[in-house]
NUDRENMAR-842313 format. One line per field, with one value per residue (C-alpha): residue number from 1; residue in three letters; x, y, z. Coordinates in Angstrom, 2 decimals. Example, Ala and Ser with C-alpha at 12.3 -4.5 7.8 and 13.67 -1.06 7.14 Angstrom:
resi: 1,2
resn: ala,ser
u: 12.30,13.67
v: -4.50,-1.06
w: 7.80,7.14
***
This chain:
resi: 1,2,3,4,5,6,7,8,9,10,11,12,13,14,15,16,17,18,19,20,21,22,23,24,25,26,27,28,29,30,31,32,33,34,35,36,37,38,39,40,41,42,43,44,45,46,47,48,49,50,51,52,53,54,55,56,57,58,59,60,61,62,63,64,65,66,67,68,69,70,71,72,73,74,75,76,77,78,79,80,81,82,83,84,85,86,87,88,89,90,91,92,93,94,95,96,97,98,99,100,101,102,103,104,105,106,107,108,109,110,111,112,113,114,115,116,117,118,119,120,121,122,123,124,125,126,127,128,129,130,131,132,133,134,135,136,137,138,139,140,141,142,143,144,145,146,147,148,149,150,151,152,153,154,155,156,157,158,159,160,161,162,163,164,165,166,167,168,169,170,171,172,173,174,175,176,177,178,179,180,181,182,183,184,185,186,187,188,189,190,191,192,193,194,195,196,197,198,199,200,201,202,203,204,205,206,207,208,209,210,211,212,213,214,215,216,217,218,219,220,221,222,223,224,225,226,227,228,229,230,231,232,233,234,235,236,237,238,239,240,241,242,243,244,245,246,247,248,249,250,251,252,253,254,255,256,257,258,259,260,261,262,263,264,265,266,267,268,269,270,271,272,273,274,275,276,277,278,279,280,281,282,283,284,285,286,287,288,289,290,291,292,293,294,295,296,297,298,299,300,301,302,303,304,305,306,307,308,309,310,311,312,313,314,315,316,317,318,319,320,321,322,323,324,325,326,327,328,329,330,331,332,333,334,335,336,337,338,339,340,341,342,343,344,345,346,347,348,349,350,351,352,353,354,355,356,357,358,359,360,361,362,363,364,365,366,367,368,369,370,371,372,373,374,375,376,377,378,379,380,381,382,383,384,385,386,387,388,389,390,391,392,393,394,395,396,397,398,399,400,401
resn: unk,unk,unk,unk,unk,unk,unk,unk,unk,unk,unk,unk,unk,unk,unk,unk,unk,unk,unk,unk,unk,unk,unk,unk,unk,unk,unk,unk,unk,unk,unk,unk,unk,unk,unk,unk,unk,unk,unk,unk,unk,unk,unk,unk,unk,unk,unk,unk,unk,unk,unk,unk,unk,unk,unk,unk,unk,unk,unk,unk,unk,unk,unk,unk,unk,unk,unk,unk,unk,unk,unk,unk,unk,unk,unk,unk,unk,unk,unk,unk,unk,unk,unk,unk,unk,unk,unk,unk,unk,unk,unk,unk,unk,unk,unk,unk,unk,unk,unk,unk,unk,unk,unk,unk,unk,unk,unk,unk,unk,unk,unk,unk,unk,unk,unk,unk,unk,unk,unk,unk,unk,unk,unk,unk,unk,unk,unk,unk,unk,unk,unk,unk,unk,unk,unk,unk,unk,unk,unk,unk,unk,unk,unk,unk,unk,unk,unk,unk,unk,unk,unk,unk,unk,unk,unk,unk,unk,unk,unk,unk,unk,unk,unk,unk,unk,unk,unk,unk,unk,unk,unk,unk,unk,unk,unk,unk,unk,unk,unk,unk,unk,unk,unk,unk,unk,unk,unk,unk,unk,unk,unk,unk,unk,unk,unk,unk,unk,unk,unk,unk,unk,unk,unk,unk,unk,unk,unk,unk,unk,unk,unk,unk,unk,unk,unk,unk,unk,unk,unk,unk,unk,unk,unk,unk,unk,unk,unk,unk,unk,unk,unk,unk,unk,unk,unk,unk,unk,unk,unk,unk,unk,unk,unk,unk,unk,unk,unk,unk,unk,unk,unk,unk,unk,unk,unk,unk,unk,unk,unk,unk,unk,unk,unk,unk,unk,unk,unk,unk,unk,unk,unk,unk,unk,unk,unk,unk,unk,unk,unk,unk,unk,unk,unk,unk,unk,unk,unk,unk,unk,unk,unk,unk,unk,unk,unk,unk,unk,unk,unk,unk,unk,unk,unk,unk,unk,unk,unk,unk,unk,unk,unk,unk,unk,unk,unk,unk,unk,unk,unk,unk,unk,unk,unk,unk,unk,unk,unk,unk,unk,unk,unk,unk,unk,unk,unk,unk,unk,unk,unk,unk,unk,unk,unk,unk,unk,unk,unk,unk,unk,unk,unk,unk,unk,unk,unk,unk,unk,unk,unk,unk,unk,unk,unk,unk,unk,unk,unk,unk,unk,unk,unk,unk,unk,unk,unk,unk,unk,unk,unk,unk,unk,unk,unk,unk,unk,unk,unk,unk,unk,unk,unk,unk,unk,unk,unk,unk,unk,unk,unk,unk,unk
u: -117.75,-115.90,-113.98,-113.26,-111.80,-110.01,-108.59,-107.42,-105.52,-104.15,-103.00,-101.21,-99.46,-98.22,-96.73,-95.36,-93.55,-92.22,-90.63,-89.15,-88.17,-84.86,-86.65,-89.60,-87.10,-85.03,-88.34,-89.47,-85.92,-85.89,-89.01,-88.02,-84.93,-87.48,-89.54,-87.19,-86.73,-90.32,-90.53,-87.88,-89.60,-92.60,-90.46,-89.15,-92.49,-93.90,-91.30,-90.99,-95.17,-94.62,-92.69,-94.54,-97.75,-96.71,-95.39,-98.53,-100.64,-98.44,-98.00,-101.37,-103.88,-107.18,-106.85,-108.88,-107.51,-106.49,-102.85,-102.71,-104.25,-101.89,-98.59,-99.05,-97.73,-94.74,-93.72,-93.70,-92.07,-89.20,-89.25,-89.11,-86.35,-84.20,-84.93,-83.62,-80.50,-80.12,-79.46,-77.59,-75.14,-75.08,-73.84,-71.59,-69.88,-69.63,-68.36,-65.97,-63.27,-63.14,-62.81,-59.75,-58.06,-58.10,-56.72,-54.15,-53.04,-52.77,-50.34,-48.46,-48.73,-47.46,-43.83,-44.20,-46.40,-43.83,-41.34,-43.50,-44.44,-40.62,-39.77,-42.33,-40.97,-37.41,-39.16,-40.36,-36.94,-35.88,-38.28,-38.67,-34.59,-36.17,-38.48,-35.64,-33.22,-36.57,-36.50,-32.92,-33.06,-35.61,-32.98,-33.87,-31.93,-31.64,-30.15,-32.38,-35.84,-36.75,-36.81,-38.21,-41.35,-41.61,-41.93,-44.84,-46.71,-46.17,-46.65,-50.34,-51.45,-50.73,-52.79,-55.45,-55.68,-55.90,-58.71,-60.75,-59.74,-61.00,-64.27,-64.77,-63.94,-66.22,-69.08,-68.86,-68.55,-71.79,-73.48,-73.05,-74.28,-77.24,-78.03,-77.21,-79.33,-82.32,-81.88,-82.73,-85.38,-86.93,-86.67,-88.34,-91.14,-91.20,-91.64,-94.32,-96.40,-96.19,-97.25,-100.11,-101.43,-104.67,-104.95,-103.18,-105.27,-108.61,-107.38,-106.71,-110.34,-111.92,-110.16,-110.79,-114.77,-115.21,-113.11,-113.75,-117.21,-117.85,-117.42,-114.26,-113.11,-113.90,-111.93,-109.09,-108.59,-109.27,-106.08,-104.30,-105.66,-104.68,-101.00,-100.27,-101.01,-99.38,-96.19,-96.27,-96.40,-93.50,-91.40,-92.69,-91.78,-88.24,-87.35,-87.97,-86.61,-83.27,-83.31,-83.86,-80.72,-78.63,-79.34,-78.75,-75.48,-74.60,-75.58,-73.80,-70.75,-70.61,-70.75,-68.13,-66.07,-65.55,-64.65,-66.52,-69.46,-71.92,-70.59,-70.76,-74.12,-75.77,-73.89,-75.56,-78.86,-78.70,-77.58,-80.46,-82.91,-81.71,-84.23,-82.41,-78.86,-78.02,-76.41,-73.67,-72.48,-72.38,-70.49,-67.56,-67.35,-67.02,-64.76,-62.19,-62.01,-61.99,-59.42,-56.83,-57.40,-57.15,-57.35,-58.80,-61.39,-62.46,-62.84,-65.23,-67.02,-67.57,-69.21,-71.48,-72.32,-73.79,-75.49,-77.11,-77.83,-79.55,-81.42,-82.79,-83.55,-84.92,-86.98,-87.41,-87.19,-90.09,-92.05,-91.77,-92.47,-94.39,-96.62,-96.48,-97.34,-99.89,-97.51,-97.01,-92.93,-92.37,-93.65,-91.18,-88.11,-89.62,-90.15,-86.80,-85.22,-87.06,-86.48,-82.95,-82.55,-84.56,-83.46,-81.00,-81.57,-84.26,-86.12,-85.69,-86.89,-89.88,-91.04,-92.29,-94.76,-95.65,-95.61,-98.12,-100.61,-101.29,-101.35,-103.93,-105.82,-105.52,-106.82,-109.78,-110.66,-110.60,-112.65,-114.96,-115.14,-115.51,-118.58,-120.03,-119.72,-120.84,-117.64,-117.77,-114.59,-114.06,-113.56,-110.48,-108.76,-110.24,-111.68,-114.77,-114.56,-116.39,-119.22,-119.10,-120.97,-124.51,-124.83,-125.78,-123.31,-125.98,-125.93,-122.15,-122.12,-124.07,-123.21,-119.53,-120.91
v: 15.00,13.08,16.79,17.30,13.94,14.52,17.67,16.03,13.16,15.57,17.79,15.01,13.32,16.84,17.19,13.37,14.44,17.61,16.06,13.18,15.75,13.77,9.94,11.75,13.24,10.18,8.13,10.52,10.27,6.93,6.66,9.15,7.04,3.85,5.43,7.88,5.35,5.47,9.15,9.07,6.79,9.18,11.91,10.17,8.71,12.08,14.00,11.05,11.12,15.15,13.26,10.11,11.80,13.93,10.64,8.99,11.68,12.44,8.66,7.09,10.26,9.00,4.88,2.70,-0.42,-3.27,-3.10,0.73,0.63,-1.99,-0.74,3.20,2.37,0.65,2.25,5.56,4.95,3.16,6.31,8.38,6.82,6.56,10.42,11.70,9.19,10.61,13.84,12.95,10.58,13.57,15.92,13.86,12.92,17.12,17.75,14.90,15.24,18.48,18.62,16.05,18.17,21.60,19.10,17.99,21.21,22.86,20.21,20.81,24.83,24.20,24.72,28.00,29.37,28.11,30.16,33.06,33.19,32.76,35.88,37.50,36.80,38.41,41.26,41.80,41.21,43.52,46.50,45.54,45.00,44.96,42.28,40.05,40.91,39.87,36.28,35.59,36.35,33.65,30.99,27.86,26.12,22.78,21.76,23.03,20.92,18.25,15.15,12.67,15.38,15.67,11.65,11.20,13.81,12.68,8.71,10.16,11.50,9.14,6.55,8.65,10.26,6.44,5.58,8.39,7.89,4.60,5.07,8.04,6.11,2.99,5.68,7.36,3.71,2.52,6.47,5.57,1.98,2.88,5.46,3.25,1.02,3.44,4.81,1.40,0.80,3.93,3.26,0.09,1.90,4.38,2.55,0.08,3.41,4.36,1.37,0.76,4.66,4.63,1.40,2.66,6.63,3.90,2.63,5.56,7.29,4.60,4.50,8.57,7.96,5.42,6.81,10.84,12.71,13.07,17.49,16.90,13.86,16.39,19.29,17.07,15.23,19.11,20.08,16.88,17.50,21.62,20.47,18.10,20.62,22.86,20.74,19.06,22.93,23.89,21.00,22.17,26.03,24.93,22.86,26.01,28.12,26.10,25.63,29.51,30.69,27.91,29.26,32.55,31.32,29.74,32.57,35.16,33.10,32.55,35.71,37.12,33.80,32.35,28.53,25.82,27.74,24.95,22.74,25.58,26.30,22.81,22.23,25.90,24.53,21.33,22.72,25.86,22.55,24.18,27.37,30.75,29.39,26.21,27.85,29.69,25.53,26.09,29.72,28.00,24.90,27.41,29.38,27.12,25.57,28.89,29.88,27.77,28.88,32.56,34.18,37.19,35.78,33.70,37.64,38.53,35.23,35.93,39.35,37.89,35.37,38.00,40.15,36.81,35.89,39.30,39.33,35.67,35.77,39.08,38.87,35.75,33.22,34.92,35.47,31.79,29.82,32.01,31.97,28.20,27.92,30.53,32.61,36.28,36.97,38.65,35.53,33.67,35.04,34.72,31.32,30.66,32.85,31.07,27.48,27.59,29.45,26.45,23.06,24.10,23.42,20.46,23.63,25.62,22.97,22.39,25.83,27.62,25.23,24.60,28.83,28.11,26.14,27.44,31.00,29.51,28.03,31.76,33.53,30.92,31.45,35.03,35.47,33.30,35.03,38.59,37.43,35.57,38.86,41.05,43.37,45.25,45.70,49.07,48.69,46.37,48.53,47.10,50.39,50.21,50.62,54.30,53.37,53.61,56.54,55.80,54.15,54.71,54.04,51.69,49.50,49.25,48.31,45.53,44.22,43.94,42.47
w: -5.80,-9.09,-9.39,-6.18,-6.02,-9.19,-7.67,-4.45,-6.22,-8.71,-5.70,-3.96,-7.34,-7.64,-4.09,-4.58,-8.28,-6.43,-3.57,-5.91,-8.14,-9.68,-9.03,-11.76,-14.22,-14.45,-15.11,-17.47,-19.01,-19.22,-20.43,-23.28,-24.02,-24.55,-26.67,-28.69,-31.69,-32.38,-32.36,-34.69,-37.08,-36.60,-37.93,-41.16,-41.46,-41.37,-43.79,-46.80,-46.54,-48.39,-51.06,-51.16,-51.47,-54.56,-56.39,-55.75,-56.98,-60.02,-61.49,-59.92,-59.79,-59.55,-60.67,-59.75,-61.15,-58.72,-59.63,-59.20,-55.35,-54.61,-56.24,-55.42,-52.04,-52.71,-55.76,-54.00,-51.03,-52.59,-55.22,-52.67,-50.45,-53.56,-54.18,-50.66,-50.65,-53.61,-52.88,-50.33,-52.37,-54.77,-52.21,-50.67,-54.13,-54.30,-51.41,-49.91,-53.24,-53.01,-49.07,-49.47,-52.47,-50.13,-47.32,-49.79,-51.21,-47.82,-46.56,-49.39,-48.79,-45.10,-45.70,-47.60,-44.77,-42.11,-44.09,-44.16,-40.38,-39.89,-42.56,-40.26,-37.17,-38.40,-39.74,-36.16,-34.16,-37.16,-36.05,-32.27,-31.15,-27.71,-28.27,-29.40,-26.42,-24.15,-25.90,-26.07,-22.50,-21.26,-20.49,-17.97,-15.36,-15.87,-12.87,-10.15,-11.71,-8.98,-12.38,-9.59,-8.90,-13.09,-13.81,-10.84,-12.39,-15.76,-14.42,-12.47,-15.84,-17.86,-15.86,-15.08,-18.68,-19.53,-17.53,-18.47,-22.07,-22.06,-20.22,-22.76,-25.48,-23.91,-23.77,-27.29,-29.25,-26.58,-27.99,-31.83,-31.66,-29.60,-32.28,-35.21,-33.39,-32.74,-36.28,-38.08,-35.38,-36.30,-39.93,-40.09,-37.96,-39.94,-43.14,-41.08,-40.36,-44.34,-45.50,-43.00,-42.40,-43.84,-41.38,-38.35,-38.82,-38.99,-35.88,-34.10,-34.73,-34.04,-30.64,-30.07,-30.46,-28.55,-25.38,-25.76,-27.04,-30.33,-30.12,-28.30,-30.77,-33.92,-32.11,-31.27,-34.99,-36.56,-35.20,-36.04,-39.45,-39.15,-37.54,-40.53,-43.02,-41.29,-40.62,-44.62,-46.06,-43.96,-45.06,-48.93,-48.47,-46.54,-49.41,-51.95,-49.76,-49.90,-53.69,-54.02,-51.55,-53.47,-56.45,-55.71,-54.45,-57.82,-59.85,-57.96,-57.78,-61.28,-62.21,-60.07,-61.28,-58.12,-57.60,-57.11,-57.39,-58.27,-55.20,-52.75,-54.04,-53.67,-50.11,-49.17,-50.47,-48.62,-45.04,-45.59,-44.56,-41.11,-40.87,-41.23,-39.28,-41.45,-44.47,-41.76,-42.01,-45.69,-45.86,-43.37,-45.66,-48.73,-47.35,-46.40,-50.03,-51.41,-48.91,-50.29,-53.87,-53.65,-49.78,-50.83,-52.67,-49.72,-48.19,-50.63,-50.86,-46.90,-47.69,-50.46,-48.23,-46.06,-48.32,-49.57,-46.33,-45.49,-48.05,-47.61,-43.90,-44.47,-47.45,-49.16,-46.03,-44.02,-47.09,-48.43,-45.11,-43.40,-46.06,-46.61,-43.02,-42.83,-40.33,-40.56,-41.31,-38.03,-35.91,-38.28,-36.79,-32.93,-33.97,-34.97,-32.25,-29.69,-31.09,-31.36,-28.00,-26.23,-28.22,-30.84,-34.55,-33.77,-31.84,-35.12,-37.25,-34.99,-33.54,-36.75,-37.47,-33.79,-33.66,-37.22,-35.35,-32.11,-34.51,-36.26,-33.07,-31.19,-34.25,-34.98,-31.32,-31.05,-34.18,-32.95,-29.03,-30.66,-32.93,-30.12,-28.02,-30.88,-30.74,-33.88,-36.31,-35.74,-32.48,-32.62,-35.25,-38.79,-40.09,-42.34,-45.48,-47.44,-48.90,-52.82,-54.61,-54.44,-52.23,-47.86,-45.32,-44.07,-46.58,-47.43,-43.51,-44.03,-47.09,-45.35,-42.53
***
């Protein structure tokens, strides 16, 4: 009777969401919108916890001393904050001078390449006489515009371009405070949840045994334990899989003696954090500073940046993190396909080690139904192996059993 009642009110809540369709997505979007800054501080907690936990374990190991237990924390996080804004500082330095020379020198370039469209332009009437007849022909009458009908279209624009100008502009400056806002909010949580997460995991089991069964509260914190593994390895191999493509990038690019090859390498490195699609952000950066160095060099920086990009999405990408993550290289690219298709580049950040885990969970499970049914190996493809000389078929069977 408790599931048939269970099925009955589930039936009807379902029939209420469906007919309220919009009333439940707004709800569940505003509910989304409440929460959000604490999912974000989930996320930073999560991703500084890789580098926090490799500080602690490098300087502290295994101390035991009072002032070691209660300066590991601190010291670490604050290490490893400093370490990512870092980088980023680093980067920045890099990139921004070098962004605002190119701008420079391509204001200054202007004029020349006005006088070279317009050397091209004569060149045309010069080979086309028919071409230039057509232009010099296109001649307008002044007289016969309606000026009155020209300002009341201008005048209706003007206001309503206004209007909508302002409420857009009302709605972008309201956007970046609310996620300045929710940033900082998330970052104190965030830093809360690092300080506190022995506590706070304490907390948490304590509260998962005493409302589920124990089987069910084991099977429920193994995959929490399986998805944080799974999600702290992926970080780890997309991390060496950046440093590797921007290091390739530097290499080649010194060797062919192309500019700026150590900033286009590090910018490459730091926008490859973006699985398989970030370091296209990279090649476009690259290419416009090389661009206004030498424009055929910018062609063949383009077709490295290919090759390189080939050859790391190919090879060394799926190799790298799918084997960090425990994921065959195939299931990689789905992964990444299928991520960005769905939510962009948070999908591709989040899918492959999403794909990882429920990989993990199918496989575990199937292994597990095809013992429990006694299916034998060779059945589902795994071909025995010969037994050795000297030895029966028998026994090589069962030893591999």
């Amino acid at each position: 009777m408790k599931k048939i009642a269970l099925l009955i009110a589930f039936a009807v809540l379902l029939f209420v969401g469906l007919e309220n369709f919009q009333k439940v997505t707004g709800v569940i979007s505003g509910f989304f919108a409440l929460v959000s800054p604490f999912i974000l501080g989930g996320c930073i907690a999560f991703i500084l916890n890789v580098p926090i936990a490799f500080i602690e374990r490098s300087l502290f190991g295994k101390r035991r001393e009072d002032w070691a237990r209660k300066c590991k924390r601190p010291v670490s996080l604050v290490l490893a904050i400093a370490l990512v804004l870092g980088l980023v500082v680093v980067v920045v330095l890099l990139v921004a001078p070098q962004i605002a020379r190119s701008i420079g020198l391509l204001s200054n370039r202007m004029p020349d390449f006005f006088l070279k469209v317009q050397g091209w332009i004569s060149e045309l009437e010069a080979q086309f006489p028919a071409l230039s007849g057509q232009l010099s022909n296109l001649q307008f009458d002044w007289d016969t515009i309606d000026w009155g009908m020209v300002g009341q279209t201008a005048w209706d624009f003007l206001r309503n371009g206004a209007g909508d100008m302002l409420g857009s502009t009302f709605n972008m400056a309201s956007s970046i405070i609310g996620a300045i806002v929710n940033f900082f909010l998330g970052m104190f949580f965030a830093l809360y949840v690092l300080l506190q997460k022995e506590k706070l995991g304490r907390q948490v089991k304590k509260l998962l045994y005493a409302v589920l069964p124990s089987p069910k509260a084991d099977g429920f914190l193994s995959i929490c334990t399986l998805s944080q593994q799974t999600f702290a390895n992926f970080i780890t191999g997309q991390c060496t899989e950046a440093v590797i493509l921007g290091l390739m990038f530097f290499i080649s690019m010194s060797v062919l003696h192309f500019p700026y090859a150590l900033l286009v390498g590090a910018l490459i490195a730091l926008t490859a954090l973006i699985p398989i699609f970030g370091a296209f952000i990279g090649c476009f950066v690259g290419a416009f500073l090389i661009l206004i160095e030498n424009p055929m060099q910018a062609l063949w920086f383009i077709i490295l940046f290919l090759v390189l990009q080939q050859v790391e999405g190919n090879l060394i990408y799926p190799h790298v993190v799918g084997n960090s993550v425990g994921l065959p290289s195939l299931w990689v690219l789905v992964a990444v396909t299928v991520g960005g298709s769905t939510m962009g580049i948070v999908g591709m950040i989040i899918c492959i080690p999403v794909f990882s885990v429920l990989y993990t969970l199918i496989r575990t499970a199937t292994n597990n139904r095809l013992r429990a049914r006694g299916v034998p190996p060779e059945k589902w493809g795994d071909s025995p192996q010969k037994p050795p000389k000297g030895k029966t078929g028998a026994k090589e069977t069962s030893a591999k059993e």
